[in-house]
C-alpha positions in Angstrom: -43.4 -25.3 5.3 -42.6 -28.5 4.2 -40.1 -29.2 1.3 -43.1 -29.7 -1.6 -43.3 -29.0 -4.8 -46.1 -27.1 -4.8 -48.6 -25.6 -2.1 -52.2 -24.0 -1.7 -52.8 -21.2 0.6 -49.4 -22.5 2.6 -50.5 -26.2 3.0 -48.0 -28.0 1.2 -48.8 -30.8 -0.8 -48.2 -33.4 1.6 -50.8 -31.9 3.7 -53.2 -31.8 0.5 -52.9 -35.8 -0.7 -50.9 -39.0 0.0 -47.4 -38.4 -1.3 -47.0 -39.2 -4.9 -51.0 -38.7 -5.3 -50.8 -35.2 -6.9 -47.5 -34.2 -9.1 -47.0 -30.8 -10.8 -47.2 -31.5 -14.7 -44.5 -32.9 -16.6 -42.8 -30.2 -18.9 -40.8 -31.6 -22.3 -37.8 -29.5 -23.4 -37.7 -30.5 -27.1 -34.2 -29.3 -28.1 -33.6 -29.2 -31.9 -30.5 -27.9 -33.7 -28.9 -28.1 -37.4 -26.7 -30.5 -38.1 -23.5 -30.4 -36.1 -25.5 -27.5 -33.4 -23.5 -27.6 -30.0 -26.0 -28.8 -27.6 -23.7 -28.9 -24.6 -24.3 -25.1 -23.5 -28.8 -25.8 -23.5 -28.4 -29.1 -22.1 -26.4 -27.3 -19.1 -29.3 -24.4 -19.2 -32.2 -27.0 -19.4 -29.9 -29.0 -15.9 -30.3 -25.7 -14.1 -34.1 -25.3 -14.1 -35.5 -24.6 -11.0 -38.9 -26.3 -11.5 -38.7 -30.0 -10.6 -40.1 -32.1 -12.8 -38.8 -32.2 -16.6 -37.4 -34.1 -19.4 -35.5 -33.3 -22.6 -35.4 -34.6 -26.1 -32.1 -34.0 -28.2 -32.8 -34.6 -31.6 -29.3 -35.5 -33.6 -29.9 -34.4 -37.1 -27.9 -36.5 -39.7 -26.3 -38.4 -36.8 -23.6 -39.8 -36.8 -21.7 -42.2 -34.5 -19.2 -39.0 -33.0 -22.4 -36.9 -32.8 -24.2 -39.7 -30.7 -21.2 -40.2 -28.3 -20.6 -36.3 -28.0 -24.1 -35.6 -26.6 -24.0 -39.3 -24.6 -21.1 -37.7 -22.7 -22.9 -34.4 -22.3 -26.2 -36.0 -20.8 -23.8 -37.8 -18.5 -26.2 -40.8 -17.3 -29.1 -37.9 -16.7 -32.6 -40.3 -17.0 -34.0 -36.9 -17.5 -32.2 -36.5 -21.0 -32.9 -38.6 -24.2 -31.5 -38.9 -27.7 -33.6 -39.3 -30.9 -30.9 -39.5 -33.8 -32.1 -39.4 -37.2 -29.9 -40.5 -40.3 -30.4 -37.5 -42.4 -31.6 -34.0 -41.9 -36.1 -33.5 -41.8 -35.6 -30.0 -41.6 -36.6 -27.9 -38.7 -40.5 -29.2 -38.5 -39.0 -32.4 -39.1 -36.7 -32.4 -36.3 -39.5 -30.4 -34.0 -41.6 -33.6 -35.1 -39.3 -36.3 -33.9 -38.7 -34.5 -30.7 -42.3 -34.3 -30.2 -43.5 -37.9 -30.6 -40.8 -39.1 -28.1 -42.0 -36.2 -25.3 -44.5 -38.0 -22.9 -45.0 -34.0 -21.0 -48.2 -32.6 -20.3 -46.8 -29.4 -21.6 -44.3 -28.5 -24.9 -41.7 -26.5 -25.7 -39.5 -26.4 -28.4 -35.7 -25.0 -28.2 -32.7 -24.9 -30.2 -29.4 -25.2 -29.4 -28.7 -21.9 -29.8 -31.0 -21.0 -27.4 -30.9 -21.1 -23.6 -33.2 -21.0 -21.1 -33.0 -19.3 -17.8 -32.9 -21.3 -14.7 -36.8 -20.0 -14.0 -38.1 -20.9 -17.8 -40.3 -23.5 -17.2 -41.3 -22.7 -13.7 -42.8 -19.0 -14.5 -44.3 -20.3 -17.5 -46.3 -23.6 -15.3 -46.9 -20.9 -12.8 -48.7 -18.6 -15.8 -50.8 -21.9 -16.8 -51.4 -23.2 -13.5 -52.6 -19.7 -11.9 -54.4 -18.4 -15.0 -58.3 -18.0 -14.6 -58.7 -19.3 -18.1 -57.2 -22.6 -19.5 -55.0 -21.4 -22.6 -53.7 -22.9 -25.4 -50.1 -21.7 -24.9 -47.9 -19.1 -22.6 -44.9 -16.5 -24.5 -42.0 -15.1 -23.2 -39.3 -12.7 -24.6 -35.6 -13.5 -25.2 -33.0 -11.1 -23.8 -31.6 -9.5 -26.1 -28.1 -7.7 -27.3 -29.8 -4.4 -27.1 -31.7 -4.4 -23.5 -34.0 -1.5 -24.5 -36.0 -3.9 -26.7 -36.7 -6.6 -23.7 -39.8 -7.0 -23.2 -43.2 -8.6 -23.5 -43.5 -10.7 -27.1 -47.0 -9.4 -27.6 -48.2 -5.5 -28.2 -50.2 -6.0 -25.2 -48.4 -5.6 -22.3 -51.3 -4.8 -19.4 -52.1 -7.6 -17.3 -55.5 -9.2 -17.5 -58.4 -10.6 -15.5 -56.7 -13.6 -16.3 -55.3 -13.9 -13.3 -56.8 -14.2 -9.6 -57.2 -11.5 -7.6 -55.0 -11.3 -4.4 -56.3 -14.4 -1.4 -58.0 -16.6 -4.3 -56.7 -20.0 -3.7 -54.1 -21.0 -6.8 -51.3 -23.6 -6.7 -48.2 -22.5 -6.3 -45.2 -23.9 -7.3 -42.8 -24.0 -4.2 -39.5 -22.8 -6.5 -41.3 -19.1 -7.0 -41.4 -17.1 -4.0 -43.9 -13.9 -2.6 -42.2 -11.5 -4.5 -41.4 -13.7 -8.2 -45.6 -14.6 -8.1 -46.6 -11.0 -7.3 -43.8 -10.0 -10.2 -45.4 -12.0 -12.5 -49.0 -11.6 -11.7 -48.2 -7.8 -13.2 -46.8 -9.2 -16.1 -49.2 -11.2 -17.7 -51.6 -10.6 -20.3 -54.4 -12.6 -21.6 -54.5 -12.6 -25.5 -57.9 -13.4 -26.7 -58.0 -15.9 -29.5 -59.3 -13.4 -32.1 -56.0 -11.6 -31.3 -53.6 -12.4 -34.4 -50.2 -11.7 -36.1 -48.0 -11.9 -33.1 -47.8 -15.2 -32.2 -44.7 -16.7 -34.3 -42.9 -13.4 -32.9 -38.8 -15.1 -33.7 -38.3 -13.2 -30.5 -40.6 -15.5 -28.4 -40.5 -18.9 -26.9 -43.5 -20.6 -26.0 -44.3 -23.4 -23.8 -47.9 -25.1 -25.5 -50.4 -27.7 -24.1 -49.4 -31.2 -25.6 -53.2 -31.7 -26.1 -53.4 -29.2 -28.3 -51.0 -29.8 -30.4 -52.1 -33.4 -30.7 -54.8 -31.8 -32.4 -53.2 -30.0 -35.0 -50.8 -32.6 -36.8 -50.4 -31.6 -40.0 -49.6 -35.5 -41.0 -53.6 -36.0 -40.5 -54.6 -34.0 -43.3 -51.3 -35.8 -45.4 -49.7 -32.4 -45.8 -47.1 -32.8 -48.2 -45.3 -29.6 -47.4 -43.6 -28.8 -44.4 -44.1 -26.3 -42.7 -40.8 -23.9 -41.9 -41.4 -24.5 -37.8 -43.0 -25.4 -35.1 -44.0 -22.0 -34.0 -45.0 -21.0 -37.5 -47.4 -24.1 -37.5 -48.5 -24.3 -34.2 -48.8 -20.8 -32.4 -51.3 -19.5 -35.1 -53.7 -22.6 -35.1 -53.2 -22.7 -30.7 -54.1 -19.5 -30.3 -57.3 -19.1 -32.6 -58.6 -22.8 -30.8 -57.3 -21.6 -27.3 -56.3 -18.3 -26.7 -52.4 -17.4 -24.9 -50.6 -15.5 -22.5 -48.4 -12.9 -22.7 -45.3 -12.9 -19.9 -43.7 -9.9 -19.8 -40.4 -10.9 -18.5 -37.2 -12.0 -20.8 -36.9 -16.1 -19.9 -34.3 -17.4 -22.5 -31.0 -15.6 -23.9 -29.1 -16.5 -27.3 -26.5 -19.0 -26.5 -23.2 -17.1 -24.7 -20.3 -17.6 -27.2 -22.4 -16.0 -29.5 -24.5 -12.5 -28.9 -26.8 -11.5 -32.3 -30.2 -10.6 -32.1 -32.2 -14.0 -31.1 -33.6 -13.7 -34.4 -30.3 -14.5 -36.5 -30.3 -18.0 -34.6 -33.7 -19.0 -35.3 -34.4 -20.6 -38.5 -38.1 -19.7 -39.5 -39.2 -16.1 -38.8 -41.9 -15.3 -40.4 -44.6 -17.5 -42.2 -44.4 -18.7 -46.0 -47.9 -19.9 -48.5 -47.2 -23.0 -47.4 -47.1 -22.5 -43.8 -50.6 -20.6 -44.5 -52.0 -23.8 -46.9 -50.9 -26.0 -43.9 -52.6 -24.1 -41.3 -56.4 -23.3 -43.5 -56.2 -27.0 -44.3 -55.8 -28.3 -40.5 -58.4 -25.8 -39.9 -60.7 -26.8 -42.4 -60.1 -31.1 -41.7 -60.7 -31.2 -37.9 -63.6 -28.8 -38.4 -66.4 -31.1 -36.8 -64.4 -31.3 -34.1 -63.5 -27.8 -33.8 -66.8 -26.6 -34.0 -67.9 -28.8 -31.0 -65.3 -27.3 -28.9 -65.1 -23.4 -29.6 -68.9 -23.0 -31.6 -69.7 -22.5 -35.0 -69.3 -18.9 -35.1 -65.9 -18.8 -34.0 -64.7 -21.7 -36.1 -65.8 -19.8 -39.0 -65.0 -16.4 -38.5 -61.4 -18.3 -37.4 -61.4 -19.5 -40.9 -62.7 -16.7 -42.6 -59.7 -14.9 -40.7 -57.1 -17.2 -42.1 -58.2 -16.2 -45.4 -58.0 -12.9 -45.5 -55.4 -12.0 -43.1 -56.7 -9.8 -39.6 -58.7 -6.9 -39.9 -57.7 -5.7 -43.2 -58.4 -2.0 -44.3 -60.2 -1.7 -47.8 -57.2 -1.2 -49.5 -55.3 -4.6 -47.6 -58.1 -6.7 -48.4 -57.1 -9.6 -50.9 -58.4 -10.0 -54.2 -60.2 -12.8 -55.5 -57.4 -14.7 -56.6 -55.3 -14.4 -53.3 -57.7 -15.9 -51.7 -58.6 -18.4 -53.7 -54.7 -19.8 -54.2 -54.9 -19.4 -50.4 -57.7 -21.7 -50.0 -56.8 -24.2 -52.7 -58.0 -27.7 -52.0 -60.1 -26.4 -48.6 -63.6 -27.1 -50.3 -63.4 -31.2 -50.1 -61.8 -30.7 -46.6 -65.2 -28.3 -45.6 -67.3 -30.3 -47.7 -65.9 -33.8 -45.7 -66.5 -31.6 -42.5 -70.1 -29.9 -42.6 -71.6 -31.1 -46.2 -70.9 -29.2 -49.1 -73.7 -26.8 -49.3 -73.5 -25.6 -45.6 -69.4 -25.0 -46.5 -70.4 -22.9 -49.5 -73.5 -20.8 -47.5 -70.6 -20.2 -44.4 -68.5 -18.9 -47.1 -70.4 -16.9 -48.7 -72.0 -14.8 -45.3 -67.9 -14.2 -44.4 -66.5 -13.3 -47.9 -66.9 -10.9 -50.8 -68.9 -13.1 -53.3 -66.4 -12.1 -56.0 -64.1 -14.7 -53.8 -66.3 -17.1 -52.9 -67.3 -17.2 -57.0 -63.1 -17.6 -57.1 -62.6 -20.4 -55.0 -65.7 -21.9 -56.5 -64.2 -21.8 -59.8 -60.8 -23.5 -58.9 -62.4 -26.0 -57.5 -65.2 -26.6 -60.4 -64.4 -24.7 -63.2 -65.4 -21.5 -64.9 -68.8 -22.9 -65.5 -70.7 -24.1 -61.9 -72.8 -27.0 -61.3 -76.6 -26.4 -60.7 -76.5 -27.4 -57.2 -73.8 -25.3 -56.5 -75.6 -22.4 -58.1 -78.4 -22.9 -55.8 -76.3 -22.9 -52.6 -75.2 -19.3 -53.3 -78.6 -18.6 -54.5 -80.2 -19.5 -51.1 -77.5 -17.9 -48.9 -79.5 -14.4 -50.1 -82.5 -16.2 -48.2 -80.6 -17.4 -45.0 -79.7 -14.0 -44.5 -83.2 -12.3 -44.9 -84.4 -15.1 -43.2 -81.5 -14.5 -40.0 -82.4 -10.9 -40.5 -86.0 -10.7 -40.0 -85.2 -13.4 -36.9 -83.2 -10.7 -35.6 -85.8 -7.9 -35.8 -88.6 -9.9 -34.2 -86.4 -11.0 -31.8 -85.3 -7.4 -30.7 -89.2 -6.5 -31.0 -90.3 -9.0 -28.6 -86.8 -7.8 -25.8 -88.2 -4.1 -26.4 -91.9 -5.4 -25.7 -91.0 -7.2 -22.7 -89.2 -4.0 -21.4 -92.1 -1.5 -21.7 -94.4 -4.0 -19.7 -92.0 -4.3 -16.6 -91.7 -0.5 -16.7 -95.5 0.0 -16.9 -95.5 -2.9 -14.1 
């Protein structure tokens, strides 16, 4: 084989297209740290990568003129490597923002300095997108960890998944993963279905995202005026309800070497706060037109409806009425903007107990409810008789049809 970059079936890619004419995607390492972070040891990590086509972004965090010419000695010349120095400190959204807006990569991934990736990061992750049956919103991989026995996949799920093609379907290959590494993998991967939640902002996983995607999900476009505590904690919940992920089993990134904690103790945002969740429902509920034409309006909802009251909860983990309703503080006007105010309050209303649809009503009108309002909750009774006797008629006609083609 030729030296390419990638092949299909054997035929490398100058057999495939003019050289230059097809490239593998560009991948952005965003590399955020805390003011006075070591970059040094993940810029070397981020050198070795096997897959051929990256850049990094180094954002210096309350720069200052040693901090610049520290990490202009460490890049070395590399065109591959640029610097985004900022004054004071944004915090670690901030800094995940200002890394972001510089990346021009089809694909995302945010690291700190304290953690490195493996030579084959970004390859085995572009090999999980590029191979995948179904386009998804964002791949996850463990981090090795101090105690070995807990490697292993970031997700509960650890089967693998028709996602992937079955052996002799035609799938580019990247030439920097042999046989064995892409039959390795293929046995590692598992689909995660978009109604799958709670795992994704895992501290123990790093993710590689569609930039796409995340274009979509700005919280600046809604004028959020709380940041939230990550990326991951902002992104990976809202990704993977629009888009579904994937779930590589196989330990891609290790806690930087002079140091050896748990990868959690190095990462700054763990879990998710209120106003990570006020962030995410309000993204949600802005760019709901748009959501709506690209996953349907029953998923949008139920995605929504989801956000509100957590996944799956028993009887006794449900919310009460005012949970929900401080969760969903100032998402009416946003679903009202969206979908018109009456067909905001009727979705509501089929997806949560009324005592919490009467709740968020109430914080967003007061205790006593305007007429029209009333009459939206009034007439959601009669959209759901209405759907209901649709339903039966329906399922009478289907059993109709089937005793005539057994008669015939």
């Amino acid at each position: 084989m030729d030296r390419s970059d990638f092949f299909i079936q054997n035929r490398g890619e100058s057999a495939l297209a003019h050289p230059g004419a097809i490239q593998v995607p560009l991948v952005s390492f965003v590399l955020t740290g805390k003011p006075d972070d070591d970059f040094a040891q993940v810029i070397e990590a981020v050198r070795k990568q096997s897959y051929p086509r990256f850049e990094a972004i180094l954002v210096d965090a309350s720069a200052t003129a040693s901090s610049h010419a520290a990490l202009e000695r460490q890049i070395a010349g590399d065109r591959r490597f640029q610097i985004v120095s900022v004054d004071t400190d944004p915090g670690p959204f901030g800094r995940a923002s200002l890394g972001l807006a510089a990346a021009e990569g089809e694909f995302i991934t945010f690291l700190e300095a304290t953690e490195l990736p493996l030579p084959n990061f970004a390859a085995i992750h572009i090999q999980t997108h590029l191979a995948s049956r179904h386009s998804v919103a964002f791949t996850a991989s463990p981090f090795f960890t101090a105690r070995p026995e807990r490697d292993g996949p970031p997700s509960p799920l650890s089967e693998p998944s028709a996602a992937w093609p079955q052996p002799g379907t035609p799938v580019l290959r990247l030439a920097c993963i042999d046989d064995s590494a892409f039959a390795d993998l293929a046995s590692r991967v598992a689909l995660i279905e978009p109604t799958r939640q709670g795992w994704t902002t895992s501290p123990d996983a790093a993710k590689m995202y569609r930039r796409f995607i995340l274009d979509l999900l700005d919280p600046q476009a809604v004028a959020a005026t709380e940041q939230p505590s990550s990326a991951s904690t902002h992104y990976a919940p809202l990704c993977q309800m629009l888009g579904g992920s994937a779930s590589i089993g196989i330990p891609l990134s290790s806690p930087r070497l002079t140091a050896l904690p748990e990868p959690t103790a190095s990462r700054e945002a763990g879990s998710r706060t209120a106003i990570d969740e006020r962030n995410t429902l309000r993204v949600w509920a802005a760019n709901g037109s748009d959501f709506v034409r690209r996953i349907g309006s029953q998923r949008y909802w139920n995605g929504l409806a989801l956000l509100l009251v957590g996944p799956q909860p028993g009887p006794s983990q449900m919310p009460g009425p005012a949970q929900i309703a401080a969760r969903a503080d100032g998402l009416l006007p946003l679903l009202s903007s969206a979908f018109g105010e009456r067909q905001a309050i009727h979705q509501l209303d089929e997806r949560l107990p009324r005592p919490a649809v009467l709740a968020v009503l109430k914080e967003q009108y007061g205790s006593r409810l305007p007429l029209h309002v009333q009459i939206a909750l009034r007439t959601t009774v009669l959209r759901r008789m209405r759907e209901a006797v649709r339903q039966y008629l329906r399922a009478r006609k289907a059993r109709g049809r089937k005793r005539r083609a057994m008669r015939g």
